[in-house]
Each structure stands twice: as structure tokens, then as C-alpha cells.
N, C-alpha and C positions, 0 to 999 in steps of 0.2 A: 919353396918357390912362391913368389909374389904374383898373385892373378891380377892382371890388369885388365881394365873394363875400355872398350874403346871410347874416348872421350864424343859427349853430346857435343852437338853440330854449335857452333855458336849462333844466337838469334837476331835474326836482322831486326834495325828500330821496330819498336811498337811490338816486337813480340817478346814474350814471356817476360824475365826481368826486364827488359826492355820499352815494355809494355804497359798496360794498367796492373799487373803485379808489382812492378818493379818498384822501388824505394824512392819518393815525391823527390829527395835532393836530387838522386842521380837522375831520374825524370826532365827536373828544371835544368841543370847541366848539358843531357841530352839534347831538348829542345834549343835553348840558348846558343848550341854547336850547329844546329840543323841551320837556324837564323844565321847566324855569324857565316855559315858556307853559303848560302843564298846570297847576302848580301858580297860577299867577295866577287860572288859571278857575276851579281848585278852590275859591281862598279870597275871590273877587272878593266876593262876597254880604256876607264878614263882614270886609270894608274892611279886609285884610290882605295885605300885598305877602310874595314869598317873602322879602325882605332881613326884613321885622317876624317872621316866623314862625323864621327864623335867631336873630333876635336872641332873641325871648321862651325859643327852646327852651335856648340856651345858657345865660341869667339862670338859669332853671329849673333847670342841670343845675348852674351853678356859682355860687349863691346868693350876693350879697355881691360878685360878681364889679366888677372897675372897668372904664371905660369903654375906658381903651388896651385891656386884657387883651381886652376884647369884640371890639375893634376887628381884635385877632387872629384870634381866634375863629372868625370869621365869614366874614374875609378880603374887609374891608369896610376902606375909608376910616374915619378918626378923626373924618373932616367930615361922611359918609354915618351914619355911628356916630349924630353927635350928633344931627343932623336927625329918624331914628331914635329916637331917646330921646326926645327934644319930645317927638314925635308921642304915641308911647304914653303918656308921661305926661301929654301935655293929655288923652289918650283914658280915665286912670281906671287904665291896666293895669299903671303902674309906680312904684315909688317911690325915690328917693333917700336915701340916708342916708350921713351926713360919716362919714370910715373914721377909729377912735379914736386911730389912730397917727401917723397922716399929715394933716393941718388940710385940705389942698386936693383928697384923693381923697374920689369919693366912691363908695359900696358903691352896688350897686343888686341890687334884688330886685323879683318881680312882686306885684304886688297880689291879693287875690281874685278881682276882677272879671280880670283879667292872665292869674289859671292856669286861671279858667273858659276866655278865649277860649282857651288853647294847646291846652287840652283838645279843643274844637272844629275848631282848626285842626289838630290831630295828626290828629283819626279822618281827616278827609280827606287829608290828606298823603301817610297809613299806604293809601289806595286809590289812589294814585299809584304808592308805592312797590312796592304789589303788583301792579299792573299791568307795572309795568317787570321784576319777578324772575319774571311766571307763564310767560314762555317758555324760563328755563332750568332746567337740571338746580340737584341742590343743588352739584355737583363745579362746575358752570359761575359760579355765583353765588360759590359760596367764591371761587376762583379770579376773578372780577371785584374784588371786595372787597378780596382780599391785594393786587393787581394797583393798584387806584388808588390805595388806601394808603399803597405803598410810594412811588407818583407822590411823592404830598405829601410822606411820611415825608424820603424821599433829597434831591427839590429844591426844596422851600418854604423851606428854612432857609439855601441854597446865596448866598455874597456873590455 
């Protein structure tokens, strides 16, 4: 007969594996999830998912942008991208326009009602983001910055 042990309690964030034990991936994983549910709450009211608030702020920053390029951008599926796109342009916030060089790209930029919501959605985002930097130093914050940066820099591009 097999003796079984009653299985250990599973640990809430921040402890044990969880924790400063636990494995840097699953850590950054962790974390990444912790953010990602903050910001849903943040923006739940104005019917915007963090992937829509990725997309609008990159449109915004790279005006004319096409949808693969977004699709990088974002580091989003081309499928999740388009889904995406529907969305806010049936929502009013985006618009299309055929790229002059190319027949089948097309540019996309936000609409006014589009940069009013990012506006919105920024002020709240930017109380996310400061929640997450008010327990470091600025040496510690730089130093996180250069640090994930480099994450993506070195092996986002790696075959």
C-alpha cells in the first residue's frame, strides 16, 4: 500500500517558489501577470484591454504604421493584431488608409475620438507605472530598464 503525504498548501505570490526562491523566468512571468491584471482593472470601465492600449499607444507613436510592423510592435500575433484593429475601428478610434506605394498595405492611424480614449487610457496606465517604480531608488529603476531592455534587445531577434 502506497502512503500518501498530504499535499503542501500552495504559496501565495512572493512566497516560496513564488518568491525570491523561485526561478527569474517564472518570476518575470509572474510579475508581467501581476501588471497585466492591474492594468485590465485600470481600464476595465473604458472597454479597453491592455493588448488595445499596446496597440493605440504604438499607432500613436508610429503614425501610418502597417499592421505586420504593429504586429511586431506589440509582440502580438498578426491574427490577435487584426481582431484588434476590427475592434477599434468598429469602436470609432481607428482609421485605415491604403499605403501609396504598396496597393494592398494599408497605413493606420488613430482617429480623434482613438487619441481622446489613449489619452484616458495613458493617465491611468502612467498610475500603474508609478506604482510599480515608487519602491525603487532612481539607480534601481535605471538599472531595471537597461536590464529588460537589453532582455529584448539581445534575444527577441535570436533565430
Amino acid at each position: 500500500m502506497v502512503k500518501h503525504t498530504s499535499p503542501r498548501p500552495v504559496p501565495g505570490p512572493g512566497d516560496a517558489k513564488r518568491g525570491v526562491d523561485g526561478h527569474l523566468a517564472y518570476l518575470l512571468r509572474q510579475g508581467a501577470a501581476a501588471v497585466r491584471l492591474r492594468m485590465e482593472r485600470e481600464l476595465a470601465d473604458l472597454n479597453v484591454t491592455p493588448p488595445q492600449f499596446s496597440t493605440m499607444t504604438m499607432i500613436a507613436a508610429y503614425d501610418g504604421i502597417s499592421g505586420a510592423d504593429l504586429a511586431r510592435l506589440t509582440l502580438l500575433t498578426p491574427q490577435t493584431v487584426n481582431v484588434i484593429l476590427r475592434n477599434l475601428e468598429r469602436d470609432g478610434a481607428l482609421q485605415k488608409a491604403p499605403d501609396p506605394d504598396h496597393g494592398r498595405k494599408l497605413r493606420l492611424s488613430l482617429t480623434p475620438h482613438g487619441q481622446q480614449l489613449l489619452a484616458a487610457c495613458r493617465e491611468r496606465v502612467e498610475r500603474v507605472e508609478a506604482a510599480l517604480a515608487e519602491t525603487l531608488t532612481q539607480r534601481q529603476d535605471a538599472f531595471l530598464r537597461g536590464w529588460l531592455s537589453s532582455i529584448a534587445r539581445d534575444w527577441l531577434d535570436e533565430p
